[in-house]
BABA-88690 format. One record per residue (C-alpha): x, y, z; residue number from 1. Coordinates in Angstrom, 2 decimals. Layout:
// residues N
        u        v        w    n
        X        Y        Z  NUM
...
***
This chain:
// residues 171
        u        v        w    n
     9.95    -5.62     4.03    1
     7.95    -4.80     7.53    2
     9.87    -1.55     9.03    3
     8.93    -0.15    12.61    4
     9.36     3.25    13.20    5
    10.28     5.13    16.58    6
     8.17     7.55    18.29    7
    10.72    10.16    17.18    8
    10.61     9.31    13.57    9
     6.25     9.68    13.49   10
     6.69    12.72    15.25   11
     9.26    14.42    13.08   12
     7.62    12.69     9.82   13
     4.31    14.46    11.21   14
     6.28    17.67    11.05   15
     7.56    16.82     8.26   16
     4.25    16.20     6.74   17
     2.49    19.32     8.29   18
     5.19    21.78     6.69   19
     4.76    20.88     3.31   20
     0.95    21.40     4.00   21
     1.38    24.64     5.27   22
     3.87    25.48     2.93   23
     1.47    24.66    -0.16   24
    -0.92    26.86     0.78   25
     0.93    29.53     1.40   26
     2.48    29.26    -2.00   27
    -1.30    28.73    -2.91   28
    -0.36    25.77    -4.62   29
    -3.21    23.75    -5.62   30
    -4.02    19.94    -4.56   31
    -2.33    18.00    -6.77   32
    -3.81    14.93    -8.88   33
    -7.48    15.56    -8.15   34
    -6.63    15.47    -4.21   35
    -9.77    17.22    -1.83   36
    -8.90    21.38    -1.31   37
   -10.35    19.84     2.58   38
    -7.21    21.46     4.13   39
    -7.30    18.37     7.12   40
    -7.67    15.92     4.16   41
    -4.42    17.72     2.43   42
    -2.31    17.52     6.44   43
    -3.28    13.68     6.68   44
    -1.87    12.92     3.11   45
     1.27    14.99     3.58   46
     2.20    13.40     6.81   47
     1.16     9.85     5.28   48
     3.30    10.11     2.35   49
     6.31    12.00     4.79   50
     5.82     9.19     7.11   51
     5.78     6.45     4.37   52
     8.93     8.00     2.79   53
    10.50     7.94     6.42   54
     9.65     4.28     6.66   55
    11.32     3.55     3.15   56
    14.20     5.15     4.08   57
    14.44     3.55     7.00   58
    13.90     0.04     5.59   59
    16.66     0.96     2.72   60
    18.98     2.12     5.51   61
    19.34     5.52     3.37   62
    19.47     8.95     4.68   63
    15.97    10.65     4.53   64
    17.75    13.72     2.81   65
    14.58    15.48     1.18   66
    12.19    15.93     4.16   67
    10.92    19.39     3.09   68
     8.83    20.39    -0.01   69
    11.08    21.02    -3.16   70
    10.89    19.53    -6.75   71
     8.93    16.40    -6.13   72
    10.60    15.03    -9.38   73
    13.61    14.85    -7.62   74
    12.86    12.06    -5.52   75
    11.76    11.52    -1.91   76
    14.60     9.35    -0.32   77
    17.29     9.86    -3.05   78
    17.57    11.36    -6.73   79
    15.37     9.67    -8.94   80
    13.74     7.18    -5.82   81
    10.00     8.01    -4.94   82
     7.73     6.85    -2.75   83
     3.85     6.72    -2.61   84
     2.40     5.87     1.04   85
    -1.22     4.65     1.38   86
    -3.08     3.21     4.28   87
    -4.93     0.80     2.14   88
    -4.00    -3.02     2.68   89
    -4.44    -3.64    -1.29   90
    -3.68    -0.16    -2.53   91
    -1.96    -0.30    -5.77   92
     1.47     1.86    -6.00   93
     0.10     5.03    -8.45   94
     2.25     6.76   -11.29   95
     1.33     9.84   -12.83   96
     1.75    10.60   -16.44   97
     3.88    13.62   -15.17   98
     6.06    11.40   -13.50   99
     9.96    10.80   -14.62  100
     9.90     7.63   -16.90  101
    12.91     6.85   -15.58  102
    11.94     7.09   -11.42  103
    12.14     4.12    -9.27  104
     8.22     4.18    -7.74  105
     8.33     2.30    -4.16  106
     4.66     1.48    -2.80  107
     4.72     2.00     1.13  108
     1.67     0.89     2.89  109
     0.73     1.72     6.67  110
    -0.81    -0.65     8.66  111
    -3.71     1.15    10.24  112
    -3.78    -0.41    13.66  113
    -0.48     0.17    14.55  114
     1.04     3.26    12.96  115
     4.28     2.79    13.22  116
     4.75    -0.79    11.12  117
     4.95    -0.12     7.50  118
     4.80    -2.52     4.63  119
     7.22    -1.39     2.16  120
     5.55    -3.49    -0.33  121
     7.65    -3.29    -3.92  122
     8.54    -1.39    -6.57  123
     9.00    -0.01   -10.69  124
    10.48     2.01   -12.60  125
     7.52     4.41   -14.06  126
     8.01     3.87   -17.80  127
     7.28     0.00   -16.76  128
     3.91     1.23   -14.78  129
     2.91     3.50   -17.74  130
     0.80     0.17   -19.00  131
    -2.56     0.89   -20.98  132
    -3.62    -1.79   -18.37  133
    -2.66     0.05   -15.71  134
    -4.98     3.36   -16.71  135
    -7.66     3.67   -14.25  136
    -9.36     6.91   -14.21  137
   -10.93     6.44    -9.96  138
   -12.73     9.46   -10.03  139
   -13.61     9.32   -13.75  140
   -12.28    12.53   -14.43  141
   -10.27    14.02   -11.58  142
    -7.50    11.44   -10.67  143
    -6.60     9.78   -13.83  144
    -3.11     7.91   -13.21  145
    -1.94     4.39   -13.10  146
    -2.39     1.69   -10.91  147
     0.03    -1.03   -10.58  148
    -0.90    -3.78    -8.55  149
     1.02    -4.90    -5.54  150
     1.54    -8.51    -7.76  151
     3.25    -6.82   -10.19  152
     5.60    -5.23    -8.05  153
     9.36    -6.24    -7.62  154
    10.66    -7.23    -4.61  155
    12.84    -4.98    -1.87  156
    15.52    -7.39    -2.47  157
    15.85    -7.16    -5.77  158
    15.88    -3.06    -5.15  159
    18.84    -3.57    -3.04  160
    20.62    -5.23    -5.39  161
    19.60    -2.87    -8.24  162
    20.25     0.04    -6.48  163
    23.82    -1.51    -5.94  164
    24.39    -1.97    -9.39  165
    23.57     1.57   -10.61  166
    25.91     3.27    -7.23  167
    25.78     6.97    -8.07  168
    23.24     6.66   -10.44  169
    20.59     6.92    -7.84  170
    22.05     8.29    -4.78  171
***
């Protein structure tokens, strides 16, 4: 599913994405999962993952409700939906072990030359990522998670139609 976002939508999922920064450390909330304390490092991976759950919003044709930093467990485009934004062509949609088992995981991937075309590549539901083959420790001790691979993904399509299925149960 290839989404295009508007001028409007980068610039208020930069916002977006800039808040929560700012809002983390002045809650001195530490860098989660092994992330850099490099405070510019920290603003590019909050407006990334804002502007990747803008894009999977958009692409769902839901209502980006959640835009500013609250229970991340909640979901980011709709109780119990999350999304995880990368600029990495063949990144691999990441679950933590902290993560709902029960959270539909949506992989959003930013094409670097043109930042406002998103590949909203597939999705899980977490207790279906939490594999033993999908452990992968990348920094060998400070980012431990798992890493399912794009081909193992399901498709948007089927999302819609799963989605439709469960109305109210993921709103």
């Amino acid at each position: 599913m290839i989404v295009h976002l508007t001028k409007g939508e980068l610039q208020m999922a930069k916002a977006v994405g800039q808040r929560r920064q700012e809002s983390a450390k002045k809650a001195g909330r530490a860098e989660a999962h092994g992330h850099t304390d490099d405070e510019a490092k920290g603003t590019w991976d909050h407006i990334l993952g804002a502007t990747g759950e803008c894009a999977a919003a958009k692409g769902l044709n839901r209502f980006w409700f959640q835009p500013v930093f609250a229970d991340r467990h909640l979901g980011d485009i709709g109780v119990g939906l999350h999304v995880r934004s990368t600029d990495w062509k063949t990144g691999s949609l990441i679950v933590h072990e902290s993560d709902p088992d029960d959270g539909v995981f949506i992989l959003a991937i930013q094409d670097g030359s043109i930042p406002e075309r998103w590949d909203i590549i597939g999705w899980i539901v977490a207790r279906d990522a939490k594999k033993e083959e999908h452990w992968w420790d990348i920094t060998r001790t400070k980012r431990p998670a798992y890493f399912v691979p794009q081909w193992e993904l399901k498709s948007m399509e089927l999302l819609v139609t799963w989605l439709d299925e469960r109305r109210g149960e993921y709103v």
